[in-house]
Each structure stands twice: as C-alpha cells, then as structure tokens.
C-alpha positions in Angstrom: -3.7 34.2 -49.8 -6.4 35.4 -52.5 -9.6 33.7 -52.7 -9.4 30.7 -55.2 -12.6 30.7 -57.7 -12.6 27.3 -57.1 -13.7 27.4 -53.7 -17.2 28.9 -55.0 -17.4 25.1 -56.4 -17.2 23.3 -52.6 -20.1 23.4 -50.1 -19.4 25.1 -47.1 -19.6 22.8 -44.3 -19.1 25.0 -41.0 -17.4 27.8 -40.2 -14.4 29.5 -42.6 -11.7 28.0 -44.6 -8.7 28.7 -43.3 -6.3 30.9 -45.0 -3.7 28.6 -45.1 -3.2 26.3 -48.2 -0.7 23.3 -47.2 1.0 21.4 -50.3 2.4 18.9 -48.0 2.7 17.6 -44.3 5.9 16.0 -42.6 6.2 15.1 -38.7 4.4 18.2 -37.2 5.0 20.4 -39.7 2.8 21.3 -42.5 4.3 23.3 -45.8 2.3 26.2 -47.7 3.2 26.4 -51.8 5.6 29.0 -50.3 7.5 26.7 -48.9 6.5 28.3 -45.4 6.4 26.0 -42.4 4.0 25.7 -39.8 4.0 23.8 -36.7 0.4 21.5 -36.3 -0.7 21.9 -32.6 -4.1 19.7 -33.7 -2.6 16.3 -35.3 -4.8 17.3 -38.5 -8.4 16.9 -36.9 -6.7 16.5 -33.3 -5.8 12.5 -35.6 -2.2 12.6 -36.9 -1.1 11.3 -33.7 2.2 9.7 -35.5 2.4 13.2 -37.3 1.9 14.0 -41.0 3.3 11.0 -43.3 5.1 8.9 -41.1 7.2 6.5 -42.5 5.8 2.9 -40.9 2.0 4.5 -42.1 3.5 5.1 -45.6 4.9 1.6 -46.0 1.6 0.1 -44.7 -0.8 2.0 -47.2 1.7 1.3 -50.4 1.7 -2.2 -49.6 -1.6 -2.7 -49.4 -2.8 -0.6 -52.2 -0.3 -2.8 -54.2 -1.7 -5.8 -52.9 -5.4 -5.5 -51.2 -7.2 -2.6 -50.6 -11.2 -3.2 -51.1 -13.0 -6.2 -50.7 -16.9 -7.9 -50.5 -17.9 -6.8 -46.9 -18.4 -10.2 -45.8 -15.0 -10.9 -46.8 -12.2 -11.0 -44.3 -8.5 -10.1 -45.3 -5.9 -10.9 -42.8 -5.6 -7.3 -41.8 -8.6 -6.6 -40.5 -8.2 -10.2 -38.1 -5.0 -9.5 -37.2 -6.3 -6.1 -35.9 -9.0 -7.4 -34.0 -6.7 -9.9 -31.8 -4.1 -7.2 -31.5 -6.6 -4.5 -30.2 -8.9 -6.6 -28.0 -6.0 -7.7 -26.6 -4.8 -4.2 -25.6 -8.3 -2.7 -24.8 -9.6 -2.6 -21.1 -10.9 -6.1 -19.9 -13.4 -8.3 -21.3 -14.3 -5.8 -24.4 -13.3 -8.6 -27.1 -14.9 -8.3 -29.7 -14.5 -5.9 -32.7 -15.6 -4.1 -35.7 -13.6 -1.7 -38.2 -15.8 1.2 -39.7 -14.4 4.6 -41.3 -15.2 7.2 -39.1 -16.4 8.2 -35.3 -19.9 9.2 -36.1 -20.1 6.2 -38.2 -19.0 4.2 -35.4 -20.6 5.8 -32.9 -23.9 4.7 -35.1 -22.9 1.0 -34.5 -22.7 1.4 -30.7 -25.9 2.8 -30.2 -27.5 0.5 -32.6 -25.7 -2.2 -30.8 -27.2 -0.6 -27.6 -30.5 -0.3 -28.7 -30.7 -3.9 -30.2 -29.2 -6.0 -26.8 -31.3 -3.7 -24.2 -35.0 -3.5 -26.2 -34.9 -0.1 -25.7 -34.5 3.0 -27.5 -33.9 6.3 -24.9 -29.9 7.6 -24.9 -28.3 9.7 -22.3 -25.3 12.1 -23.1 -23.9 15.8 -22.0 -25.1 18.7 -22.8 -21.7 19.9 -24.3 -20.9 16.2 -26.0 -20.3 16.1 -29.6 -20.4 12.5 -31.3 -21.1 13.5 -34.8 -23.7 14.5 -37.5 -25.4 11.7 -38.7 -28.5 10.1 -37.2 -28.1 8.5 -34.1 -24.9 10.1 -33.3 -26.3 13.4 -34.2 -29.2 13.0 -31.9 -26.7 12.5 -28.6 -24.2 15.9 -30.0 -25.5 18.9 -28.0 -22.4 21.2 -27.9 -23.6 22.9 -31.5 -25.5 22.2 -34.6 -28.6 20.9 -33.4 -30.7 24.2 -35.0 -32.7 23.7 -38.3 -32.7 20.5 -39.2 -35.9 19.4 -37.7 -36.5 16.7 -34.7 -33.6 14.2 -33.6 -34.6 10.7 -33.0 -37.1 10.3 -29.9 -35.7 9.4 -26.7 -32.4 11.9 -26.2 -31.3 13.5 -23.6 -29.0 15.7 -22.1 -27.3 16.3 -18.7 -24.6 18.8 -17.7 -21.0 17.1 -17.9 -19.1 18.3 -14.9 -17.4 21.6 -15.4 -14.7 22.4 -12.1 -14.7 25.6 -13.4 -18.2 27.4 -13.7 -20.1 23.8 -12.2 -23.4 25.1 -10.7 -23.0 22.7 -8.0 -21.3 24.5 -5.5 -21.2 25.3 -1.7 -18.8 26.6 0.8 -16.6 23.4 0.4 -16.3 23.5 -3.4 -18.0 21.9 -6.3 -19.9 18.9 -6.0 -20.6 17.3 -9.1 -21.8 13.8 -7.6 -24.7 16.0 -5.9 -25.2 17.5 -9.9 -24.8 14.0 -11.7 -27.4 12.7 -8.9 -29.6 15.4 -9.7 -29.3 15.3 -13.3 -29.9 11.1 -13.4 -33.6 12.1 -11.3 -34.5 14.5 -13.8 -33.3 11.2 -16.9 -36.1 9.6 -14.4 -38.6 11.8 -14.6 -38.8 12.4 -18.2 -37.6 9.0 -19.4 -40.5 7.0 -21.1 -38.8 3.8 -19.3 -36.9 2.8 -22.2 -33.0 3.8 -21.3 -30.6 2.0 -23.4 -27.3 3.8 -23.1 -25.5 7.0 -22.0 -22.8 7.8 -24.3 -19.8 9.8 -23.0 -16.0 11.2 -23.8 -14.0 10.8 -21.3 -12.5 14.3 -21.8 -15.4 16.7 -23.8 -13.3 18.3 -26.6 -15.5 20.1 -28.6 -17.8 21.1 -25.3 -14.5 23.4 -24.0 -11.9 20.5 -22.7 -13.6 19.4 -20.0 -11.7 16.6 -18.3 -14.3 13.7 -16.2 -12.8 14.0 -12.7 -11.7 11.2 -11.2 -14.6 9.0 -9.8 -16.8 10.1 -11.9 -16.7 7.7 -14.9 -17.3 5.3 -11.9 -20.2 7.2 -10.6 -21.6 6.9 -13.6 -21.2 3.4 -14.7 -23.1 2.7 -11.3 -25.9 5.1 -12.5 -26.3 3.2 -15.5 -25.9 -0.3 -14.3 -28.9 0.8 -11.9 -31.2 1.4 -14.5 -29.9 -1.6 -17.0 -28.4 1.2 -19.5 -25.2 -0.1 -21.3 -22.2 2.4 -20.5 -20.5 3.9 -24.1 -17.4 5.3 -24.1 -16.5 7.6 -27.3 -12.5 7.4 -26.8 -12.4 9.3 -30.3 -9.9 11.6 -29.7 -8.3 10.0 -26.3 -7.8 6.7 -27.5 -4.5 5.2 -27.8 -1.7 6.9 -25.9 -2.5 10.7 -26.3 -4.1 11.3 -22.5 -0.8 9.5 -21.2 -2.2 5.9 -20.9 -3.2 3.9 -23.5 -6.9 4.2 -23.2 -8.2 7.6 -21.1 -10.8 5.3 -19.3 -7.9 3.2 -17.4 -6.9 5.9 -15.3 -10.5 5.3 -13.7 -10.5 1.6 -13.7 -13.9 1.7 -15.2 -14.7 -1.0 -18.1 -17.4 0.4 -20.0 -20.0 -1.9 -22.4 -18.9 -0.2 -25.4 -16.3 1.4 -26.4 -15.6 3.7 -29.9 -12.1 4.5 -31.4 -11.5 6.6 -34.5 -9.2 9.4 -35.5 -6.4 8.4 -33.4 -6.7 4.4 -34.9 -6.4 5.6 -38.4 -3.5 8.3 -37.5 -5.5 10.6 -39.7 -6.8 8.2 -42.5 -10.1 7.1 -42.0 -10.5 3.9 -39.8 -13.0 3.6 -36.8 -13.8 0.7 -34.5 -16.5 -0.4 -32.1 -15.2 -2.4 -28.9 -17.3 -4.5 -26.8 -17.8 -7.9 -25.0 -18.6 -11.4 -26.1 -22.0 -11.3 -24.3 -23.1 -8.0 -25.6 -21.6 -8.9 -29.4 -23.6 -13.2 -29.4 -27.1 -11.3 -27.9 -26.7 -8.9 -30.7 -26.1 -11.8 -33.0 -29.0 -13.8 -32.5 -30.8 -10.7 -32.0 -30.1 -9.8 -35.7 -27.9 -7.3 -35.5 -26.9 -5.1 -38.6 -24.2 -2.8 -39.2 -23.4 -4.0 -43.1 -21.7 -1.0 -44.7 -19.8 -0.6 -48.0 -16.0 0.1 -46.0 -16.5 -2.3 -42.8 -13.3 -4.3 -42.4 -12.0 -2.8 -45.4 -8.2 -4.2 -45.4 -6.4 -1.0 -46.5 -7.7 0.8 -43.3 -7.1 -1.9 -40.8 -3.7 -2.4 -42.1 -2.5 1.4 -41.6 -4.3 0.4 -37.8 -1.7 -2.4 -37.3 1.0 0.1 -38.3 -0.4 2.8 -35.9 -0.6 0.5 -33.0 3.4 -1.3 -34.1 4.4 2.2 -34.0 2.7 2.9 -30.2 4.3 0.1 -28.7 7.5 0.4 -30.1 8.5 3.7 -29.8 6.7 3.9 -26.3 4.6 7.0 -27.2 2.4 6.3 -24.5 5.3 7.2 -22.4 5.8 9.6 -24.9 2.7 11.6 -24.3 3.2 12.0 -20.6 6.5 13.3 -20.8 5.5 15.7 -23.6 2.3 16.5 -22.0 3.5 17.5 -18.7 5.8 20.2 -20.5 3.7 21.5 -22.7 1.4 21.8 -19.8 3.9 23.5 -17.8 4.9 25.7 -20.6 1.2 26.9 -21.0 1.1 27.5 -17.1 4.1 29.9 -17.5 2.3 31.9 -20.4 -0.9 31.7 -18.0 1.0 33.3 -15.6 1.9 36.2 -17.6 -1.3 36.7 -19.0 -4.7 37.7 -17.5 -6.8 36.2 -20.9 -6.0 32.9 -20.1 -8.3 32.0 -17.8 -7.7 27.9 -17.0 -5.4 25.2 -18.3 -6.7 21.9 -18.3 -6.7 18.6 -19.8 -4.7 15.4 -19.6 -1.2 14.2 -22.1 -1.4 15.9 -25.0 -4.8 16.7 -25.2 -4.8 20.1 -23.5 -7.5 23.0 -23.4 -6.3 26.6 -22.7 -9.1 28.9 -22.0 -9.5 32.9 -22.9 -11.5 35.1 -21.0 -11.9 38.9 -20.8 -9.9 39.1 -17.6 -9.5 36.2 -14.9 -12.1 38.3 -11.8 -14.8 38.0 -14.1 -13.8 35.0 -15.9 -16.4 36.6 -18.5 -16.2 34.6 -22.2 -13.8 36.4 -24.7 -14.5 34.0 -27.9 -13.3 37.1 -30.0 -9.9 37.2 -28.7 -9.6 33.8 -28.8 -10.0 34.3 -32.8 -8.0 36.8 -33.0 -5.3 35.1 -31.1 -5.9 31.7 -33.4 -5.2 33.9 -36.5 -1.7 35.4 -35.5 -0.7 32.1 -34.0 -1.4 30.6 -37.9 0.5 34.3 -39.4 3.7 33.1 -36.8 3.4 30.2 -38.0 1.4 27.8 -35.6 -1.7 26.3 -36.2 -4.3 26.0 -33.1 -7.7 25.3 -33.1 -10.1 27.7 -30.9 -13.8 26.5 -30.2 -16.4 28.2 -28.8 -18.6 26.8 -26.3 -21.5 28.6 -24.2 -20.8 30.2 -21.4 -17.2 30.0 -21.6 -14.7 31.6 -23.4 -12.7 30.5 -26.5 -10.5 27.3 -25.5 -7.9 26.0 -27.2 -7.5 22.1 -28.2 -4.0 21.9 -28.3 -3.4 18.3 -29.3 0.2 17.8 -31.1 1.5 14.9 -32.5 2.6 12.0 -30.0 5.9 12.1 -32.0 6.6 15.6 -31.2 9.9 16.8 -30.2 10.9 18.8 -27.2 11.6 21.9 -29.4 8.8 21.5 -31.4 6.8 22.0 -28.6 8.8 24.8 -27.0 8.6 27.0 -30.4 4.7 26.0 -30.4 5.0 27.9 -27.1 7.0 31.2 -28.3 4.5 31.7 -30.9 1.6 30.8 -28.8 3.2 33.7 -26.2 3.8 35.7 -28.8 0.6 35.6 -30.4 -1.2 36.5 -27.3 0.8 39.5 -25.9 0.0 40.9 -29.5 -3.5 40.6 -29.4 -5.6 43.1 -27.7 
C-alpha cells in the first residue's frame, strides 16, 4: 500500500501504522479496499470478543442512537441500571456496586481514586511488566514501556516482579519459587514504603508484559499480602473479563474476590464502555467520603446498552464454553507448530488469550524481537493479522486473542498461516 499524504495530518502515537487499510470488518475477518480478507487473531485491540459487527451489537447501537444516546451525567437511563443489576449479579461475590466509564485507563483512574479515598492513603503497588494505561494514575502503575520522558509519575508507585515460570529469578534445585520472590518483593514495598499503601493493582494474566499467566495460588498469596498491610486488592480484568480465559471472570479460577475490580474492552466488544466493580462497603465509605469520579460519558446509555447486548450474547450462545473449547485447540495447534519449530520458545496462556514466544533458538532461549517482526509482517501479507510485543528480556510474544465467536476453521487457517509464516522467516 503507498503512503497516504493524509497520514502526515495524524499524530503518531506509538509504534508504525500498519500497512493494512481495512474498509470493513465482519465476524473475524477484516476486508482491505481490495476486497482482500484477513483473519483478526487480536479481536481489534484484543476487544471484539463477539467479532467485528455482530448482529445483536448492531441492533443495540441503532436502537439507541434512534432513541437515547447522551445524557446529563447525573441522569440515569434504563440502560445503564439495567446493566449494573445484570453485571453485579454475574461478578464474583459481594462486588455490587457499579460504575460505567469509556475506557480501561479511564477506569482504572476510578479504582485507584476510589482506593486512595476509602484507605487515606496514597502509595500503589503493581508489576514491573503491568500496563494499565497512560493517563495519570493509571500511567503511574504501567511499567512494561513508556514511562521515559515525560517527567515524574505520581509519588508513591511501585513495582515488583510479576511471576515469570519461564526466566523467574527465583529458582533452586526444585524449580521456581515465586512465593519465596513475591515475599521478597512485599519486604522490599516495606522498606521503601512511606507507610501509606493503598492498593496493588494487578492483571490476572500480564498481556502487554509478554503473557504472563498468575499461577495458581498466587492471586491468593497476594490478596493475603495486601489484607496484611490494609491495601485494597485491584483487579484490571481488561482484557480477561467476560468469558475469553474460559470462565467468566479470570479471577474465579482462583476463588479470590478482590476489592476492586476493572472491566473494559471486552464489555464494550470493541466500542468504548468501561466499568469499575466493587462492594457496598467500599462504594457508602467512598460516598460519605466525597468521592468524585464526574465525567462527561459516565453512564452514558448508548455504551451500557451495547454492554447488555454483549453480556445477552455471552449467556446465550454459551461463549464461555465457547472459549475453552476454542482455546484448548488453538492451544494445541500452536503446540504442534512449537514442535516443529526451534523459534518458538514457550506457549502459554489461558482460553483464548494465548502468548506464543520467539526466541533465537530454544538452548539459549535468547530474545529474538526481530524475528518476531518479521514473522508478524508475513502473517498480515498471508493474510492473518497477529500482534507481536516486545518485552525485556524476553523475546517477541505473540497475543493471540481471536474472537469468542470464532469457528473451528477459522482458527485452523489462522494456524496454516501462522506455520507458514514462520517456516518462511529466517
């Protein structure tokens, strides 16, 4: 594709524009103005988990552009109540109360506000390769990249490693021990902390930071830490929220409630619609505390009616089911090309949120972020589009995160090209 003149008119907000030009989306496929085809292996921004235009999300946003789309903040349209009963009901127990924003960093603002506010304090815990978005707050707690240039964060942040199975520093004889590392890491939050913790904010699997999955126990573990120091727990379920790790929150495989918990991408199934879960204790403190979180889109009714649609569509089609199924072949399917190919160093994840990770060979397991470009770009010429990140230390991973409404041969022709792509690509 030549280089449109118009694109000298848009500010370049990280990394390259893609080559690709997409005229329209259906299902997983999006369409160039050549009427070429290719297969979306990232649900938009890892958020179309219905796929591109789906009929139910169509219906909802005509309806309500007809009928009610904006109103006075401190208005509330039957949308945006109906939405709250329907997802408190569903969420983990006792989080009950509920607020619709538009995105995840805005939303992850509100939690931390919210965190602040109830606890007096101010310090906020998260990993080292988190990512929680690039405004303020939420800015100050994203460590994978971007933090260069832009002067101090907000006082009080800090980091800890998030367990990595793969390249942990934690290890003996009998493996890797990342209760020993998160132990460690808490007594250093001790030693530097001015006494003020609030909250540690966490993902239950770090997608940005390389795909790393919380083993089990350690959410658990980590609530513990937290309730020993009177920190409120936060739970950033931005991209695993809502059927795509296989359940319908990530955090019930661990049984662990946390204080707070953020949706966003995967709510709006790629429109822009956020929320901020939490408990009726945490949400009346905040209340007579003063709380304030008065934006120009909160409970907007257009966005929380495209939610109700995205959640109608969940339960009926089953696409929590949906995403096991789906997830342990594509899985399976990547372990078959990892077989045949020393670059891939690791498969990992959980559903369909999967991370496949290239190295130079798997001895050294040495990072190969290169190749892991290269590969991205012949996927997209095959005609499959894959996201590659780069994280330190490791080597270019994959977020492979298809649409819950994938089909079976969608997702074995995502893997011919991906095989394809790498046995071309030196």
């Amino acid at each position: 594709m030549e280089d449109d003149p118009r694109m000298s008119k848009l500010i370049r907000y990280g990394g390259s524009f893609s080559t690709f030009r997409p005229v329209r989306a259906q299902g997983s496929h999006l369409y160039g103005a050549d009427g070429r085809a290719v297969l979306d292996f990232t649900s938009g921004q890892l958020s179309s988990i219905l796929g591109h235009s789906h009929p139910d999300v169509v219906a909802a946003v005509t309806e309500s552009v007809r009928t009610l789309d904006h109103l006075h903040s401190s208005m509330l349209s039957e949308p945006v109540l109906a939405l709250a009963e329907r997802l408190t009901a569903m969420a983990p127990q006792e989080l009950d109360r509920a607020m619709f924003l538009s995105t995840g960093a805005e939303s992850n603002e509100a939690a931390l506000r919210l965190a602040k506010l109830v606890t007096g304090r101010h310090e906020v815990v998260a990993f080292a390769q988190s990512w929680h978005g690039v405004t303020g707050g939420a800015a100050g707690s994203t460590y994978a990249f971007g933090r260069r240039g832009y002067g101090p964060m907000g006082v009080g942040t800090f980091a800890i490693p998030a367990p990595d199975l793969l390249r942990g520093p934690f290890r003996s004889v009998s493996g890797y021990d990342w209760q020993a590392e998160l132990d460690y890491a808490f007594d250093l939050v001790d030693r530097q902390s001015s006494g003020s913790l609030a909250a540690f904010i966490a993902e239950p699997i770090l997608s940005t930071g390389g795909m790393l999955e919380l083993p089990e126990g350690y959410l658990a573990a980590l609530a513990e830490h937290c309730r020993a120091r009177g920190m409120l727990l936060v739970l950033d379920e931005a991209q695993t929220g809502l059927g795509r790790t296989g359940t319908m929150f990530a955090v019930e495989r661990d049984g662990v409630t946390p204080d707070i918990l953020t949706l966003s991408k995967t709510l709006g199934a790629g429109l822009p619609l956020s929320a901020v879960l939490t408990t009726a204790a945490i949400e009346d403190r905040a209340h007579d505390l003063g709380y304030l979180f008065y934006t120009t889109h909160v409970s907007d009714p257009l966005p929380a009616a495209v939610g109700l649609a995205v959640l109608d569509v969940i339960v009926r089609d089953d696409l929590v089911a949906r995403a096991r199924d789906a997830g342990s072949r594509l899985e399976s399917g990547l372990r078959d090309i990892m077989a045949g190919h020393a670059c891939v160093g690791d498969v990992r994840g959980r559903g369909l949120l999967l991370g496949m990770e290239i190295v130079s060979d798997r001895e050294s397991m040495a990072p190969d972020h290169e190749r892991g470009a290269r590969i991205s770009a012949r996927c997209l010429d095959l005609g499959l589009s894959m996201n590659v990140v780069q994280r330190v230390g490791a080597g270019g991973v994959f977020r492979i995160a298809p649409p819950l409404t994938v089909t079976d041969a969608e997702l074995d022709r995502g893997l011919e090209i991906l095989a394809e792509a790498i046995a071309g690509t030196p």
